[in-house]
C-alpha positions as CSV (number, residue, x, y, z in Angstrom):
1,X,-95.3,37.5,139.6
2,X,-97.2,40.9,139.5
3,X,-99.4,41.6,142.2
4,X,-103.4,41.9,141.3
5,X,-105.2,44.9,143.5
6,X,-109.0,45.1,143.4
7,X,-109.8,48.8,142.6
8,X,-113.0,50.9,142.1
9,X,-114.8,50.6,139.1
10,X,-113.5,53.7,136.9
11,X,-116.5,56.6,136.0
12,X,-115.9,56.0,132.9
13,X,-116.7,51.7,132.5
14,X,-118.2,50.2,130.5
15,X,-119.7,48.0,133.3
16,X,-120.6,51.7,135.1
17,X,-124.2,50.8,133.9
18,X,-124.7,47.8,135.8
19,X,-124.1,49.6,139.5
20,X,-127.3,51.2,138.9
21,X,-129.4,47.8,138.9
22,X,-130.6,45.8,142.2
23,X,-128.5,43.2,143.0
24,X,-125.6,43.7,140.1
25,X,-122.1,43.5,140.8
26,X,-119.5,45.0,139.1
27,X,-115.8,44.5,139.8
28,X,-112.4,46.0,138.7
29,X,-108.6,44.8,139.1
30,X,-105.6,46.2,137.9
31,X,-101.6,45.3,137.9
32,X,-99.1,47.0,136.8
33,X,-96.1,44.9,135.1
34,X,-92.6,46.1,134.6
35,X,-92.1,46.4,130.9
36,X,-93.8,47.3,128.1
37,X,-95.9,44.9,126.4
38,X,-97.4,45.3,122.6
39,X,-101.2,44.6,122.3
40,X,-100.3,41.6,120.3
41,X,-98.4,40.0,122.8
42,X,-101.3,41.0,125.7
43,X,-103.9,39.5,123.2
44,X,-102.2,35.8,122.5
45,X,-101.6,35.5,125.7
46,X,-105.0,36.6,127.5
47,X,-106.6,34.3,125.0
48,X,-103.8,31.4,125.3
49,X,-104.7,31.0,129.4
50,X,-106.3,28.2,131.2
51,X,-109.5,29.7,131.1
52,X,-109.7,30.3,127.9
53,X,-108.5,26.8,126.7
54,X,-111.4,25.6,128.9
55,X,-113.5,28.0,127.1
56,X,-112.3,26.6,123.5
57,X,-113.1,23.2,124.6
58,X,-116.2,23.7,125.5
59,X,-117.1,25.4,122.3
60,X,-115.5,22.7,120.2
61,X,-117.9,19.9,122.9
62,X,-121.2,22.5,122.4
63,X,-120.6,23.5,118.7
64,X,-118.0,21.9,117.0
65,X,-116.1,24.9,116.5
66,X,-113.6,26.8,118.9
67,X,-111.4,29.1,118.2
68,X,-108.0,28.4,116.8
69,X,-105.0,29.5,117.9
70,X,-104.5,30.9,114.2
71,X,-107.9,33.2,115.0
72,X,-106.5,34.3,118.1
73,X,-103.4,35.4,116.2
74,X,-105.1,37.0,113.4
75,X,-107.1,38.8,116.5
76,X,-103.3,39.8,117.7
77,X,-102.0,41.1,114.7
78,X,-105.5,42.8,113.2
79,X,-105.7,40.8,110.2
80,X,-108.7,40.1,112.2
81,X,-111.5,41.9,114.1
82,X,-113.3,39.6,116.3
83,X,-113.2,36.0,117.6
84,X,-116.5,35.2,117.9
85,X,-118.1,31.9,116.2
């Protein structure tokens, strides 16, 4: 399993902003994995994770509506742009 390494934030972040305001925290990880892997294949599975399932579960409890796994693969393949609700 690939190892996960807390790093500084990179100058250029999009959560670089935040630093700047009292009691904000902002953190950074990184891995590295030994092949290559296709930013359809990253996106099903970062959105096909435990978390995420919670996160679909509580949107289907709070709005009667998560996100399928068909939306996630439309995300994937870019017959979609976004996954919001």
């Amino acid at each position: 399993m690939p190892r996960v390494t807390s790093i500084a934030l990179p100058n250029d972040a999009l959560l670089g902003k935040y630093l700047s305001y009292e009691d904000a925290f902002a953190d950074c990880y990184t891995t590295s994995i030994d092949r290559e892997i296709t930013l359809e294949e990253f996106v099903k599975t970062f959105f096909d994770t435990w978390l995420f399932r919670l996160k679909r579960k509580i949107l289907n409890i709070t709005i009667g509506k998560p996100p399928t796994t068909q939306n996630i693969a439309d995300l994937a393949d870019g017959t979609s742009s976004s996954l919001a609700v």
